[in-house]
Structure formats: structure tokens, C-alpha cells
N, C-alpha and C positions, 0 to 999 in steps of 0.2 A: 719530546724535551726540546727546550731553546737549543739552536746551536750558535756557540758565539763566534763572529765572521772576525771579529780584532779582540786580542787582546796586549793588553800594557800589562807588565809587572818591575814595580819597583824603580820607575823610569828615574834618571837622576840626572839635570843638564843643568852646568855651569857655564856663567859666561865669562870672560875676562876685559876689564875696561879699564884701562888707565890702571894695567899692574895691580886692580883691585879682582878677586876673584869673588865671583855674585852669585849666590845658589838661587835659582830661579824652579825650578821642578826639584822635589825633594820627596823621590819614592812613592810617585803616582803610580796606582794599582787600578785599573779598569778594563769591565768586560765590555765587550760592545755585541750585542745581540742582533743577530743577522734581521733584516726586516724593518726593525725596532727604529725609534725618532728618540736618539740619545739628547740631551741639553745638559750641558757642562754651564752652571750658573757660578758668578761673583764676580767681586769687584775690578775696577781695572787695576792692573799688575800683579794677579794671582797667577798668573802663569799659564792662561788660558788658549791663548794663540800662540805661545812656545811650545805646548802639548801638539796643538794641530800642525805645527809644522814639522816635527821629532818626525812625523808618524811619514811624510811626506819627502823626507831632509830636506827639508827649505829654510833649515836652521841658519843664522849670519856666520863669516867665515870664524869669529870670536867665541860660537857657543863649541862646546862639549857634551856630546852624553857620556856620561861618567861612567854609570850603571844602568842596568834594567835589560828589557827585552821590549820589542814592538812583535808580535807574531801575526801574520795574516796568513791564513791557510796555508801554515807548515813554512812559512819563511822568516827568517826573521828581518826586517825591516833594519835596525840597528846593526846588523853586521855588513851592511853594503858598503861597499866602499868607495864605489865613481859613481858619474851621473848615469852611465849607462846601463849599473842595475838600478839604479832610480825609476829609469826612463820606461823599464818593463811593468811598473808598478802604476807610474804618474798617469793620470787622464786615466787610461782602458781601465784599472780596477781599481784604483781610488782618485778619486775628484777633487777639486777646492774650487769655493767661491771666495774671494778673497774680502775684505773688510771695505774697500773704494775703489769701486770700478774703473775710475777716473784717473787711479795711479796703476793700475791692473790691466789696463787696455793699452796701445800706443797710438799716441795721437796721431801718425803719420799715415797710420794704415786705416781703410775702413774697414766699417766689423764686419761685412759679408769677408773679406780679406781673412780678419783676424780667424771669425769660424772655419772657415774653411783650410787653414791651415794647420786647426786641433783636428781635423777629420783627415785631411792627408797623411798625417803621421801615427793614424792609428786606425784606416779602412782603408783598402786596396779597392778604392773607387776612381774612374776616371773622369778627367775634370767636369763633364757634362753633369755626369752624376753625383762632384762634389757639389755643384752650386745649385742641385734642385735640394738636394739636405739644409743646405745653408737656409734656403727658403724656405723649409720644411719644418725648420729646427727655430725659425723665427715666427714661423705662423704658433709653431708649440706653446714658445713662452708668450704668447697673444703681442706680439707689434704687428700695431696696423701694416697694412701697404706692405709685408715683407719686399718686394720686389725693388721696391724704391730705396724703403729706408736700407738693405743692405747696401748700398753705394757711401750710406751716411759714414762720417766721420765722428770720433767721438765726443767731441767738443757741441757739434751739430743736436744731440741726443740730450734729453731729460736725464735726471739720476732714476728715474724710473725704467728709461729705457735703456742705461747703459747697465742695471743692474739685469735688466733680461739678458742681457746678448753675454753677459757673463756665465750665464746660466745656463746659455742657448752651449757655448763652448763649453761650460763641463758636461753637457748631455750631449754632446757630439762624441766623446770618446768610449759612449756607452758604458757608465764605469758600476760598480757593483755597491761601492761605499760612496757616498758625496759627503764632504768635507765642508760647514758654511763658518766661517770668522765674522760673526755679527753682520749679515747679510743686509740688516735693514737700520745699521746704525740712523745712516745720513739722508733718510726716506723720512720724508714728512708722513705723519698718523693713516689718511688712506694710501697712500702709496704702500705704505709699510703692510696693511693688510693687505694689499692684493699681493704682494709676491708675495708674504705669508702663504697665502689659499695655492699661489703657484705652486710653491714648492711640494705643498702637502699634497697637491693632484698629484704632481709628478713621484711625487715617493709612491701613489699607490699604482700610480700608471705602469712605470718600470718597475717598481717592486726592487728599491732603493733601500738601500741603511741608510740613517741621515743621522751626520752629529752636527750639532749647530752649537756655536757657544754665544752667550749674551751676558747683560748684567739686569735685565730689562724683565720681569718677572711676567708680565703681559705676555711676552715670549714665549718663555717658559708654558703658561698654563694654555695656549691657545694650540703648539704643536706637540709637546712634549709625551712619551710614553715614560721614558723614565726621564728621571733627575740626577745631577751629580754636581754637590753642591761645594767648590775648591775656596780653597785659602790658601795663601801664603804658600803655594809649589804643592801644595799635598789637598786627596779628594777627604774631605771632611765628613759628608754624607754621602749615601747614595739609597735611591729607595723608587716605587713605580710615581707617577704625578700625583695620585693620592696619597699616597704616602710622605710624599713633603712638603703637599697641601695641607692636609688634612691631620697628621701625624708628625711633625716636625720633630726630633728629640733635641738637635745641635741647636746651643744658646745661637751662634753665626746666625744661621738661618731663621732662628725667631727673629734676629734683628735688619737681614733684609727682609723678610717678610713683612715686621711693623711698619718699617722704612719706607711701603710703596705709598706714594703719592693717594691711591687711589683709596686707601684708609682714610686718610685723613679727615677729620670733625673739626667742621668749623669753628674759628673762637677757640680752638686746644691748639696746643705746641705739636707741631711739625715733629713726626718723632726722626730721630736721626742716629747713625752709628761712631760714637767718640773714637778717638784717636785715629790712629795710622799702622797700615800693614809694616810688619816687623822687616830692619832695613836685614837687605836679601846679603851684605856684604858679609854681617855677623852670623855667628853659628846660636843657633835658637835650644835654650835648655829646656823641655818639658814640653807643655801644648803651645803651639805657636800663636794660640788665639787669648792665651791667659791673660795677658794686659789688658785688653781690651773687654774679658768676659764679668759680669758684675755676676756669676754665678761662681764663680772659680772656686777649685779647692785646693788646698797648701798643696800637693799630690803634683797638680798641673804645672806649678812652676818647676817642678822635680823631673817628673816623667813623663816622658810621651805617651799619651794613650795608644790603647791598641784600638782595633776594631772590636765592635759590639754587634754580632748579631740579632737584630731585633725579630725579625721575619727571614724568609726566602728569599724576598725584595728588600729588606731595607735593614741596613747596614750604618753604624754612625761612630764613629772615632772621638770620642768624651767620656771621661772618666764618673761624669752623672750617670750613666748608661751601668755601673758598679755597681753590684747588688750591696757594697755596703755604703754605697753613696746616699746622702739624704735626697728625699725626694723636694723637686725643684717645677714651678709650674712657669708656663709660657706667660708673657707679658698679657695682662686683660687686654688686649686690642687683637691679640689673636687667638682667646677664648673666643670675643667676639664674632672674630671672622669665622670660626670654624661652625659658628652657626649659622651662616647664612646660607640660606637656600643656594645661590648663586652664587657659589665661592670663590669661580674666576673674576682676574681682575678683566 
């Protein structure tokens, strides 16, 4: 049987800005399967790097979690309350690659410096032996010359190679979970493959959980064991990469699905997803997707759906999923795609 290494229930984080209070997370429920290469997909401001930081507290001094639990083998994460149970958690058993390595690193220090000081605080190695890891840990993530560039400062470094030495530091603390916040935003197409293929070595090398979040469906279908596909503070779907490949149920994810780029027929309209995510200051009555859904049923502006179990895997929160719901078909562009041989993008 799977064992799940994290799980979320019901997570609930508000923030407060200018006396306005902002529901950002709203009863996120998610398993994390030990081993497994989770992908947390949608749009920006779903609440996808406020999830990865709850799990972490690396929340701003303004957020709240209101509700819910974080549980990692029997702790719960949510009830710590200084940085010093944090600190038993942070690096050794759960990781983060942060979103820009460039705001993420300190430009005063060089990264042999910076590595070397996530291995001090969590391996009782003496200095000889910190700076052959440091070298060790940069030969891993493939920089040339480790020996030289560890003197490098970070301004000195590509966004290629400053996203390794990021990477090089969360595998220095030998940690169980790795945490990535769109790892390959600011990585030009081949760059972006090759720490892809990095990281995927290194999940099977250490034999790593990986959560990665994106909005980038290429992402998605190149690392992904399962999917988990967020709206508006809450997970909407969840189901294996086939499953939200190949079997979509949530209207949401027909529409970024139709939406990639890499659909697109020449001479046809660009397909695109109308409106705007529902503002986080108001309290939201029914499906938070209904405004924007051209499937919606009177139901959805009323009540919030529940979960739907489809499968063992795959899971979806829409009230089409109601056995007295009419039946509703996917846009023809992703009839289409579901027959292509090669369905990744």
C-alpha cells in the first residue's frame, strides 16, 4: 500500500493587508505520497506558493492559518510555534527551491560559502570535510570546474547555474521531501530542460518526494506522477498524470488544458480562459469557478460541491460529477488531443 509521507487537511490561511482580510488557501486537502512527483498546477494567485510555504512556516508576518493540520510523520507542522521547531524540520526533512535564485542566494557571500553553511547546520562534519561536499554537491548538480566556480559569487553565475547551487543547498541537508516553487520559471526552454532531467535524476538517486508547483503544463506532463489541479485557495482535481491527461472531468482544467500554446491551429483563435480569479477579499457562495465556468449549473452559484470520487486516483470537486447532473463533453480540441499518439506537450 502507498504510504503517505505529508498530509494537508482542510488547511485555511488568511492574510491581512491594509485592515482588508484576504482568504488565500480555503480548505486545501492533500495527500502527499512518499516517493511520488506530486505537481500542484494553476494559475498565478491560486494559492500555490502560500500552500508550499504553510507546510515550511515561511508564511509573511501578516498571513494566518486559521484552520486545518500539516501532518508529517506524526507532527503536526501547524502547531509549532518558534523558529526552533521549524528548524528540526527545515532542510534535514523537508527541502525548498525557492521561485529566483537571485533573490534566494546573498550576494555578498559566495555559493561554495552559502553550501557550506546548509551542511554546517545539519552534518557534524569538520571544515575539511565540509568543503569536499560542497564540491561534491556541485559536481552532483553538473557545474563545471566545481572547484573554481565554488569561489563564484552570485551575480558572477548564469540563471542556470545559480539555479543549481540552489539545489546543490537543498541536497545538502539530505532532506526526505524537496519542495520546488516553479523551479524553472526564469530558465530559458533548454536550460529549463536540463534542471528538469536534474531533478528527476536526483528524485530517483536519493529516492526523494518531490512537490513542484507550476502553471506550465509542459511541467506538468514531463515530471509529474500525479496531478493536483488548484483554483482559487482550494484543490479542484486531483488524479495520476493520466488521469488529468487523458481523463479530465473539471471544466478548469479543460480550459487550461485547451489554453496551452502547443494546441494551437494555425489560422484558428488562440483559445483562452475569460475573466478573472474571484477577488480573495470576498467570501465566495457556491463553486468558486462558476463565473467563469460556461458549463455551470444553477446548483453552483448555491453550493459548494463536494468531492467526487471517480477512481482510487482521481478525485474532482464539480457538481457535473452528480449522477443527476446532465452530461457535459470536453471542448473538441481536447477530444482531439486525447487522440494523439503523443499526448505530451
Amino acid at each position: 500500500m502507498p504510504e503517505n509521507i505529508l498530509t494537508i487537511e482542510n488547511l485555511t490561511v488568511d492574510f491581512t493587508v491594509r485592515n482588508a482580510l484576504l482568504h488565500v488557501l480555503r480548505g486545501v486537502s492533500l495527500e502527499v505520497i512518499k516517493g511520488e512527483s506530486l505537481v500542484i498546477v494553476g494559475e498565478s494567485g491560486c494559492g500555490k506558493s502560500v500552500l508550499l510555504k504553510s507546510i515550511l512556516g515561511l508564511l509573511e508576518q501578516n498571513a494566518k492559518i486559521v484552520a486545518g493540520r500539516i501532518l508529517y510523520r506524526g507532527n503536526n507542522l501547524t502547531s509549532f510555534q518558534s523558529e526552533k521547531d521549524y528548524q528540526k524540520i527545515r532542510g534535514h526533512e523537508i527541502a525548498m527551491i525557492l521561485q529566483d535564485p537571485m533573490t534566494s542566494l546573498n550576494p555578498l557571500l559566495t555559493i561554495g560559502y552559502q553550501i557550506e553553511e546548509a551542511i554546517a547546520i545539519h552534518q557534524p562534519l569538520r571544515k575539511v570535510k565540509r568543503k569536499e561536499e560542497v564540491i561534491r554537491l556541485l559536481t552532483e548538480v553538473g557545474m563545471k570546474d566545481p572547484r573554481k566556480t565554488r569561489h563564484y559569487y552570485p551575480h558572477e553565475c548564469s540563471g542556470g547555474m545559480r539555479q543549481r547551487v540552489v539545489i546543490a543547498i537543498a541536497l545538502a541537508c539530505k532532506p526526505n521531501i524537496l519542495l520546488c516553487d516553479e523551479p524553472t520559471t526564469a530558465l530559458d526552454v533548454t536550460i529549463q530542460e536540463q534542471v528538469l532531467n536534474l531533478l528527476i535524476h536526483l528524485q530517483h538517486k536519493y529516492q526523494l518526494t518531490v512537490v513542484f508547483i507550476t502553471h506550465d503544463f509542459g511541467v506538468v506532463a514531463k515530471v509529474a506522477d500525479r496531478v493536483a489541479v488548484m483554483y482559487a485557495g482550494e484543490i479542484i482535481e486531483v488524479g495520476t498524470s493520466n488521469d488529468i491527461f487523458l481523463d479530465a472531468r473539471h471544466p478548469y482544467t479543460w480550459s487550461l488544458l485547451a489554453s496551452q500554446p502547443a494546441l494551437y491551429v494555425p489560422g484558428e483563435e488562440l483559445i483562452y480562459l475569460g475573466g478573472t480569479l474571484p477577488n480573495p477579499q470576498e467570501e465566495i457562495q457556491g463553486d468558486a469557478f462558476a463565473p467563469r465556468n460556461p458549463w455551470a449549473l444553477e446548483r453552483d452559484f448555491i453550493y459548494a460541491p463536494p468531492y467526487f470520487k471517480l477512481s482510487d486516483t482521481h478525485q474532482v470537486k464539480s457538481w457535473l460529477m452528480e449522477k443527476r447532473a446532465p452530461k457535459v463533453e470536453p471542448p473538441r480540441i481536447i477530444k482531439e488531443y486525447y487522440q494523439l499518439e503523443n499526448w505530451r506537450f
